[in-house]
C-alpha positions in Angstrom: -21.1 -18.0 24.9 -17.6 -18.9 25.3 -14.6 -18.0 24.5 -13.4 -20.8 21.5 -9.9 -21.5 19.7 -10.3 -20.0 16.7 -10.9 -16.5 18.3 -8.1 -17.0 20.7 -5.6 -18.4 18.2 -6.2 -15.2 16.5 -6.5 -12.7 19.2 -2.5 -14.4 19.8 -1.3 -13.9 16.4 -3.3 -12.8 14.0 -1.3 -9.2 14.0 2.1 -10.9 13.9 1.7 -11.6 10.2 2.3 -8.0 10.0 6.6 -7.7 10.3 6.3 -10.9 7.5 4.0 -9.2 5.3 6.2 -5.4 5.3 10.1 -7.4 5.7 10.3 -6.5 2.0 9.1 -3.2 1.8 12.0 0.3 2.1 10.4 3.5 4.2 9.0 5.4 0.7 7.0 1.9 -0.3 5.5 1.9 3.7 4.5 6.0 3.0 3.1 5.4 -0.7 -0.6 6.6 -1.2 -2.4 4.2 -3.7 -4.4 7.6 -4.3 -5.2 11.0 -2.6 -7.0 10.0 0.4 -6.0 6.6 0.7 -4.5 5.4 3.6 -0.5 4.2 3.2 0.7 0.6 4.6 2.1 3.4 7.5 -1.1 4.8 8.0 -3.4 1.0 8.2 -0.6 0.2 10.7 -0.9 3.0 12.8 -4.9 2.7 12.8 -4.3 -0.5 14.1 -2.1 0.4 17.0 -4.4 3.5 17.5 -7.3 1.7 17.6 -6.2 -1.3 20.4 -6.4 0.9 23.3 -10.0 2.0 22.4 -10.8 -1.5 22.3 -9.6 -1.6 25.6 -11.7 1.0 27.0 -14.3 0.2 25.6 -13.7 -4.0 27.0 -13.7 -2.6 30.1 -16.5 -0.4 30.4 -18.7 -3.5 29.1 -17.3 -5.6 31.8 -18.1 -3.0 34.2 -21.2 -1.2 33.4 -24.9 -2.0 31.6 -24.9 -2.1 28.2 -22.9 0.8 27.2 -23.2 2.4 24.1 -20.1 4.0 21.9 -19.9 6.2 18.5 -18.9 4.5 15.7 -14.5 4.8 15.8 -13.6 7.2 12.6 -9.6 7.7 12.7 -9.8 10.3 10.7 -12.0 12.4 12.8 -9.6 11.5 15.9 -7.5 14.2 17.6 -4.5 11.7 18.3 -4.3 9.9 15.2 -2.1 12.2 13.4 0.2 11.4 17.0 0.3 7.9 15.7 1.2 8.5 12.2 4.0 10.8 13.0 5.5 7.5 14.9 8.0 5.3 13.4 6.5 2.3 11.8 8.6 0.0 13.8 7.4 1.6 17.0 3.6 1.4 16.2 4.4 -2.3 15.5 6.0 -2.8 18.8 3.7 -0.9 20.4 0.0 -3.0 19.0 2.5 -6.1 20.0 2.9 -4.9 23.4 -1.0 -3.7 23.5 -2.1 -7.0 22.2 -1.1 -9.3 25.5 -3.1 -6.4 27.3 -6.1 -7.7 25.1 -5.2 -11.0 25.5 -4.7 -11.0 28.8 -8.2 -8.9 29.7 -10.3 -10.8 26.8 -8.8 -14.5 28.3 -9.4 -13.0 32.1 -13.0 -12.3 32.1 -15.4 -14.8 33.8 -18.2 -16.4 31.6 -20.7 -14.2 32.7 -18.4 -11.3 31.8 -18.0 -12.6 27.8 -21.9 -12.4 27.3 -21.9 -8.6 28.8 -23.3 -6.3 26.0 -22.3 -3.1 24.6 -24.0 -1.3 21.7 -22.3 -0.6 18.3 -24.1 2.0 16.4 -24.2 -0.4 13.3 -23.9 -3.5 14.1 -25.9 -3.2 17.6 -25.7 -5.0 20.6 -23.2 -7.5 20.7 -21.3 -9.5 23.6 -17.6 -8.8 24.4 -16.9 -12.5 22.1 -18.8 -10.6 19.4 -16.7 -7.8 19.9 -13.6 -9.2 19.8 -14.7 -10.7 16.9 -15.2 -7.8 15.4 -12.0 -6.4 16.4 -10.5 -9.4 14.7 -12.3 -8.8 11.4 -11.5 -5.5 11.5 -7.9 -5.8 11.8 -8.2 -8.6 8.9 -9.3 -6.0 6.7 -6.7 -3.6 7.3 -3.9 -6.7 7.2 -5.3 -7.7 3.9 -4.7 -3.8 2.8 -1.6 -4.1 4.1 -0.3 -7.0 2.1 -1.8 -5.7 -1.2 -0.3 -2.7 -0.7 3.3 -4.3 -0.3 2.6 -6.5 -3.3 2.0 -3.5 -5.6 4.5 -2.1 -8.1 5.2 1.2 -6.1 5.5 -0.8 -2.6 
């Protein structure tokens, strides 16, 4: 399998909708809770940067060894998430952008033969580094379309 457009395109820019979705929204709106337990435009955002240098990792060690197998990513359960919430919103932006070109970079840089590498997702099961990133795309989908609801509510 190959790297195609449509997953480049939006490994590029998919995340940049982010500063155009939150231009509107004062500090208190990017902090609300829709309800206890629910994760704040603040907190999606800093999963997001949190959750790019795992990605990373986890590229790499499919590139580099056979078939490797990871837990399932929980941020809550994560030691050094509350280290990304306590950063600015601004910087965890800044920070995913600068992250990003290391994914794009990496993800664009592997050889064919590389791409169709597995590594094992406890739900979704094997899947090549394409599949991957494609999950990592449709993940952070999910959390941008949280994102904009959440700035389009009344409390925002």
């Amino acid at each position: 399998m190959n790297l195609y457009l449509a997953l480049t395109d939006r490994l590029k820019t998919q995340h940049e909708s982010i500063p155009v979705i939150i231009a509107d929204v004062d500090r208190p709106g990017l902090e609300w809770h829709p309800s206890p337990g629910k994760w704040s435009i603040h907190d999606n955002i800093a999963h997001l940067a949190s959750y790019q240098p795992l990605f990373i990792s986890r590229m790499n060690k499919i590139a580099d060894q056979d078939a490797p197998v990871f837990e399932r990513y929980n941020a809550d359960a994560d030691p050094e998430f509350p280290g990304w919430q306590s950063r600015k919103t601004v910087d965890l932006v800044e920070q995913l952008f600068i992250d990003r070109e290391t994914i794009l970079t990496l993800i664009t840089g592997l050889r064919h033969k590389q791409l169709s590498r597995m590594g094992t997702h406890p739900k979704f099961g094997k899947m090549t580094i394409i599949e991957w990133t494609e999950f990592f795309l449709l993940h952070e989908a999910h959390h941008l379309f949280t994102i904009f609801q959440l700035a389009r509510s009344e409390k925002a």
